[in-house]
C-alpha positions as CSV (number, residue, x, y, z in Angstrom):
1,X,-7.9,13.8,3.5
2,X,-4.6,14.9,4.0
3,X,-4.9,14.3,8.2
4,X,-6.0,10.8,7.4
5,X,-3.4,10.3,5.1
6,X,-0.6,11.2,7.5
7,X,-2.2,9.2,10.5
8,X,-2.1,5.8,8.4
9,X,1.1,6.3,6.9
10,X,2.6,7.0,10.6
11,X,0.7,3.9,11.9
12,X,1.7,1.3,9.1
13,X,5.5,2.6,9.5
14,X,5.4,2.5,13.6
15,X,3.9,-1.1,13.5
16,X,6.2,-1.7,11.0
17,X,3.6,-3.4,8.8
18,X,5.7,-1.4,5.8
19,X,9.5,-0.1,5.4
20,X,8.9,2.5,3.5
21,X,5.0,4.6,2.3
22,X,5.6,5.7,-1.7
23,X,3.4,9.4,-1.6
24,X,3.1,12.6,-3.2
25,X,5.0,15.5,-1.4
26,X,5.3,19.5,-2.3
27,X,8.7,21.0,-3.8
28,X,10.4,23.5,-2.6
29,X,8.4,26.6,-3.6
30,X,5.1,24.6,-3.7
31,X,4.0,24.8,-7.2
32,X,3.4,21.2,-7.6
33,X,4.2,18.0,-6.1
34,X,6.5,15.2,-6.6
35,X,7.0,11.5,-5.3
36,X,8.4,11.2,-1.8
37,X,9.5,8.0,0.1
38,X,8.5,8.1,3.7
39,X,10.7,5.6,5.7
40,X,10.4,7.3,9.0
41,X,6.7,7.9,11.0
42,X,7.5,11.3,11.9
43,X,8.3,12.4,8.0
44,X,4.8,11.4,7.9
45,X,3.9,14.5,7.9
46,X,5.0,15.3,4.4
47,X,2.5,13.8,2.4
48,X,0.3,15.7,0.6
49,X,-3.0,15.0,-1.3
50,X,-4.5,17.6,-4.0
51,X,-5.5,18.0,-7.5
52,X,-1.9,18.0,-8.8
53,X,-0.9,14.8,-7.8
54,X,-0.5,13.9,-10.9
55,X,2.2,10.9,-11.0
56,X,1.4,7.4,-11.5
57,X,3.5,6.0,-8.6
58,X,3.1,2.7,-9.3
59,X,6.4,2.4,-11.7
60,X,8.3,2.3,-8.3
61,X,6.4,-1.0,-7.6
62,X,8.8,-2.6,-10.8
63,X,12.7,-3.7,-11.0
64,X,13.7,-0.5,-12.9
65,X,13.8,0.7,-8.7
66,X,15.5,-1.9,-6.7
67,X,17.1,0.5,-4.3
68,X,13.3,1.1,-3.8
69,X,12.4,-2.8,-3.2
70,X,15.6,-3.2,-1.1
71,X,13.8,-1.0,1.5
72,X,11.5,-3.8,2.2
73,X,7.3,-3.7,2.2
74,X,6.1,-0.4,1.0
75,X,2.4,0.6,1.6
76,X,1.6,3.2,-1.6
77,X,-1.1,6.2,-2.1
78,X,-2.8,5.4,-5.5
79,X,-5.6,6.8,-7.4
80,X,-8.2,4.4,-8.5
81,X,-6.8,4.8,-12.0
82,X,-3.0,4.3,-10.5
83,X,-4.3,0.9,-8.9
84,X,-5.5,-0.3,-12.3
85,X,-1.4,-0.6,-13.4
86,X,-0.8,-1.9,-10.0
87,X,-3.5,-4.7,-11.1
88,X,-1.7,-5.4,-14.1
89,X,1.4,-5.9,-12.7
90,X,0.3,-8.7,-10.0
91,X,-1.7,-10.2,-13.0
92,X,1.6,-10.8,-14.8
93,X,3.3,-12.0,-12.0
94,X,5.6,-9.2,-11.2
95,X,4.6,-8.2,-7.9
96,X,2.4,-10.1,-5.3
97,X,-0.9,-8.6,-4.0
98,X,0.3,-8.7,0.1
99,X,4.0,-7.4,-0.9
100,X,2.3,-4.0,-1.2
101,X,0.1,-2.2,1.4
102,X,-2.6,0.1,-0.7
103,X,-3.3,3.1,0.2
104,X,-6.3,4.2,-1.9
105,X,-7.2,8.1,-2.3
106,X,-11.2,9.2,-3.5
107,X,-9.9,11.2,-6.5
108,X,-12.4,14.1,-8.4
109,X,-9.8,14.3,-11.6
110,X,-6.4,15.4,-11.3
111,X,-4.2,19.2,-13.2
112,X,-1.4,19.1,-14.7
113,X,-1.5,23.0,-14.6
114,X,-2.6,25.4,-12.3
115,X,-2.7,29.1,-11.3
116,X,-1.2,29.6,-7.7
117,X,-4.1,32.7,-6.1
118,X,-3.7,33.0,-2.4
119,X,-2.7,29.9,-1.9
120,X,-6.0,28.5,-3.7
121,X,-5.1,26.0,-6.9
122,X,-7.2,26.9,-9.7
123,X,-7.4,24.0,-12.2
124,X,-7.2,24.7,-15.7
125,X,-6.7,21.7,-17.1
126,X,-8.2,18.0,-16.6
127,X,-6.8,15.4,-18.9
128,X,-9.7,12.8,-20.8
129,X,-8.9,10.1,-18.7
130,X,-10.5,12.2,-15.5
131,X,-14.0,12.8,-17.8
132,X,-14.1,9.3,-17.9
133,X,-12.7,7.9,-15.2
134,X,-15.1,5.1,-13.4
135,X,-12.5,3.9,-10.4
136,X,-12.7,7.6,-8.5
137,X,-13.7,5.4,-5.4
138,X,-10.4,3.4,-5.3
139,X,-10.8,0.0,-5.4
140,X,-8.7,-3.4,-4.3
141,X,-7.4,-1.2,-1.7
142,X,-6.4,-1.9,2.1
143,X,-7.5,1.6,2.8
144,X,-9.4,4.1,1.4
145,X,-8.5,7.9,2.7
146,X,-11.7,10.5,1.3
147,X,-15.2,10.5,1.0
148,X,-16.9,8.3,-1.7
149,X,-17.3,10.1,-4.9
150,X,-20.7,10.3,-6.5
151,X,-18.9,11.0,-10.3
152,X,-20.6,8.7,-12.7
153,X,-18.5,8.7,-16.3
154,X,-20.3,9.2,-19.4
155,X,-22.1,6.4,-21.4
156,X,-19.7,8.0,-24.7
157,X,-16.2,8.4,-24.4
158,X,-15.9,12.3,-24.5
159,X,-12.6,14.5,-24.5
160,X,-9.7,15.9,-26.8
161,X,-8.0,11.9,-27.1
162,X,-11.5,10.3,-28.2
163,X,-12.5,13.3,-30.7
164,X,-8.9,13.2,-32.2
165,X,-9.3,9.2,-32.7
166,X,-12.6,9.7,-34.4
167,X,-10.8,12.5,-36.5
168,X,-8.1,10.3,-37.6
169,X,-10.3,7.2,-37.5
170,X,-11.8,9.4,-40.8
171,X,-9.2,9.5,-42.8
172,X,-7.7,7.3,-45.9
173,X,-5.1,4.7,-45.1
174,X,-2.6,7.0,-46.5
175,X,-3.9,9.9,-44.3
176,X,-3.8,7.9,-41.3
177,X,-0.2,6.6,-42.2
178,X,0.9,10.1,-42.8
179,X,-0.5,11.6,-39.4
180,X,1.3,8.9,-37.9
181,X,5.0,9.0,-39.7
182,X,4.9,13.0,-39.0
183,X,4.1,12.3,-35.4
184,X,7.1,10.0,-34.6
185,X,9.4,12.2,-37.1
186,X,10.0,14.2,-33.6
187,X,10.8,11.4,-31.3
188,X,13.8,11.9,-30.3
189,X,14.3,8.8,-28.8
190,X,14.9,9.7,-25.0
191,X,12.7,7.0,-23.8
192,X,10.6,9.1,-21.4
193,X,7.6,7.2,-22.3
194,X,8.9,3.8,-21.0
195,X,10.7,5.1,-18.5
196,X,7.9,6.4,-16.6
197,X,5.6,3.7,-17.5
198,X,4.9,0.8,-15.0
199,X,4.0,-1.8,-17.4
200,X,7.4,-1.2,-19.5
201,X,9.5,-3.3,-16.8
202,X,11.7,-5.4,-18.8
203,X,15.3,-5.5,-17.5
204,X,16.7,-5.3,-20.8
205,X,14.2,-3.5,-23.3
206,X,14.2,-4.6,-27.0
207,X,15.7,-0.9,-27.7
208,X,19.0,-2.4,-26.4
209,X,19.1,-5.7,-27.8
210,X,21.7,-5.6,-30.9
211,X,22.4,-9.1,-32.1
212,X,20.3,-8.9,-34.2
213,X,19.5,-4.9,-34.0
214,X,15.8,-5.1,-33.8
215,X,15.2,-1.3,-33.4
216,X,18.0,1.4,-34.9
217,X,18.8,3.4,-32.1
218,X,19.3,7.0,-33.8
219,X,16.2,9.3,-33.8
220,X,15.5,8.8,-37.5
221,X,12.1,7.8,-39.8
222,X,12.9,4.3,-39.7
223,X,14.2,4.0,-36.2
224,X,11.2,6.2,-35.0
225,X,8.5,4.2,-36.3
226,X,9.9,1.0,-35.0
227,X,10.7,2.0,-31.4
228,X,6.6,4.0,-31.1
229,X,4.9,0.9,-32.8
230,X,6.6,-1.7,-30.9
231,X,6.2,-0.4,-27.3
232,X,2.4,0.4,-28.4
233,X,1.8,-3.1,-29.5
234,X,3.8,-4.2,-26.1
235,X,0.5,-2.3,-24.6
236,X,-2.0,-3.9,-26.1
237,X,-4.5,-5.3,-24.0
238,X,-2.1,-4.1,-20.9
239,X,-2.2,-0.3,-21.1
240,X,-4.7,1.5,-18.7
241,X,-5.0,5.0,-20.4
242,X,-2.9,6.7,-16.9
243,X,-1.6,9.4,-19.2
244,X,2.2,9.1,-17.7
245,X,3.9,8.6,-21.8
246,X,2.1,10.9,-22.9
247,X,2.8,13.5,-20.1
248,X,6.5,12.9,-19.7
249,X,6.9,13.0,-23.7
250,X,9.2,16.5,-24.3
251,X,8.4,16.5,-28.0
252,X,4.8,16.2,-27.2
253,X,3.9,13.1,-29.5
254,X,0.1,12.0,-28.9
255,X,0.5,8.8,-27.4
256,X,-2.4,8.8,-25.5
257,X,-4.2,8.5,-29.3
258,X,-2.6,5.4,-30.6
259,X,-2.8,3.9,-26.5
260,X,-6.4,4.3,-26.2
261,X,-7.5,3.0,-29.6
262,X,-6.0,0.0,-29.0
263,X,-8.0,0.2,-25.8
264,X,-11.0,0.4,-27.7
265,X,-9.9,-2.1,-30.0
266,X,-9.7,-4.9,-27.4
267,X,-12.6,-3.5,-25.7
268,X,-14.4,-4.6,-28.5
269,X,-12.7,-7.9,-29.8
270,X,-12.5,-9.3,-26.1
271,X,-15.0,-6.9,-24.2
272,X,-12.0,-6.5,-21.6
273,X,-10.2,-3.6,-19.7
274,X,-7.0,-3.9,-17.9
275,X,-6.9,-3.3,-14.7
276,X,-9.8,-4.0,-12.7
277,X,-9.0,-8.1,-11.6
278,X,-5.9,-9.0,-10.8
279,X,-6.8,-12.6,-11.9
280,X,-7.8,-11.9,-15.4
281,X,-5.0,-12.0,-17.8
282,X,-4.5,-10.0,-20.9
283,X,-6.4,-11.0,-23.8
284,X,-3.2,-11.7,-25.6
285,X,-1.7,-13.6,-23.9
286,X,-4.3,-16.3,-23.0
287,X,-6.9,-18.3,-25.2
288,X,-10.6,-18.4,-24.9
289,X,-12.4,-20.3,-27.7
290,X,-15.0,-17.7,-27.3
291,X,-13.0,-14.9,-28.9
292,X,-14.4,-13.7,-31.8
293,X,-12.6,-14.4,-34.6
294,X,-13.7,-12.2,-37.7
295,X,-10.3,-10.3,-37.9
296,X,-9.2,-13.8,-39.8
297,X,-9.5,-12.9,-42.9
């Protein structure tokens, strides 16, 4: 995969069909990988393609990286569950389906650990979203790298996110409301979640708006609750489950929790998924007099 990876990305930048190929590359002592931006064909050579390409790559797509978007057309290697965001963001207008070149990768789930044994990556762990995931086979691509995966998801939602939203889903109101104030009591505000999300591209977020001062800006209760609710609610009916809060969070809040149930809720108010048509909009942001309407109470 890795051979065919390189030969496309060399091709597209001699032709000069892109500027610049947005890929996963090793560190220095090769214990995991990082984003690289290949702008010459013969750096080609430093993409990479294995289990621990983890990163969602498609935030450099938005306008938190102009020095990114000032290099002109880039072509980008994208999981099928990193094209879903990339979906979202030509469906709201941010981005145009041929300003980007898509480079899709056949994906089998993806580590964000691993034991390093001669060389050999032994995964240990494999987040919920890969259990589930039904896009292995990339799709809306201009090229597929890999072999077509045969992985079919379960008909139930399985994992440690759905189990922990059933156990939660169980409790009182007040149980729930507790779980949730203790959650965000660590937040320490650092804004690693919307930093690394794509769909949080807002030049000015509403965390730095202060006339009037919608959200307090010190890591208390109040200011806590405000900043995790309202960036959730900014999700519904966008957010693909790609795991990128969650995983960049330092305090370890479970974000993937209150992301996916509102997943589940739309899935079953509007029977919709983000991600899969760039020509369907959100359910919240269009009208359908078919939506159901029973939440009117």
């Amino acid at each position: 995969m890795e051979n065919a990876l390189r030969k496309k990305a060399k091709e597209l930048l001699e032709k000069g069909e892109v500027k610049v190929v947005i890929g996963f590359g090793w560190n220095r002592d090769k214990t995991f990988t990082t984003p690289v931006f290949i702008t010459k064909p013969e750096d080609a050579e430093r993409l990479v393609w294995n289990p621990l390409c983890v990163n969602n790559l498609s935030v450099y797509l938005t306008r938190k990286f102009k020095d990114i978007q000032a290099l002109g057309r880039p072509a980008i290697v994208a999981k099928g569950c990193d094209i879903r965001n990339i979906l979202v963001l030509i469906s709201e207008g941010q981005l145009k389906r041929e300003d980007v070149f898509i480079i899709g990768v056949t994906c089998n789930g993806v580590v964000y650990r691993q034991e390093l044994r001669k060389g050999e990556l032994k995964p240990e762990i494999m987040p919920t979203k890969c259990h589930n995931c039904d896009v292995r086979n990339p799709h809306a691509t201009d090229f597929v790298v890999g072999d077509k995966s045969d992985f079919k998801p379960p008909e139930s939602p399985t994992g440690m996110v759905f189990n922990k939203i059933k156990e939660i889903d169980s409790k009182e109101a007040t149980g729930r409301w507790d779980f949730w104030v203790n959650e965000f009591s660590r937040c320490i505000k650092c804004y690693a979640c919307r930093q690394v999300c794509s769909l949080c591209y807002c030049e000015r977020c509403i965390t730095e708006k202060n006339m009037p001062q919608w959200i307090e800006t010190s890591a208390h209760p109040r200011g806590n609750l405000s900043w995790n609710l309202t960036r959730a609610m900014h999700l519904v009916g966008r957010c693909t489950f790609c795991g990128e809060c969650e995983r960049a969070c330092p305090v370890n809040i479970p974000l993937n929790v209150i992301n996916q149930k509102m997943i589940t809720v739309v899935k079953d108010a509007f029977d919709y998924k983000s991600g899969y048509d760039e020509k369907t909009h959100p359910p919240m942001i269009v009208f359908s007099p078919d939506d159901k309407d029973d939440f009117i109470k």
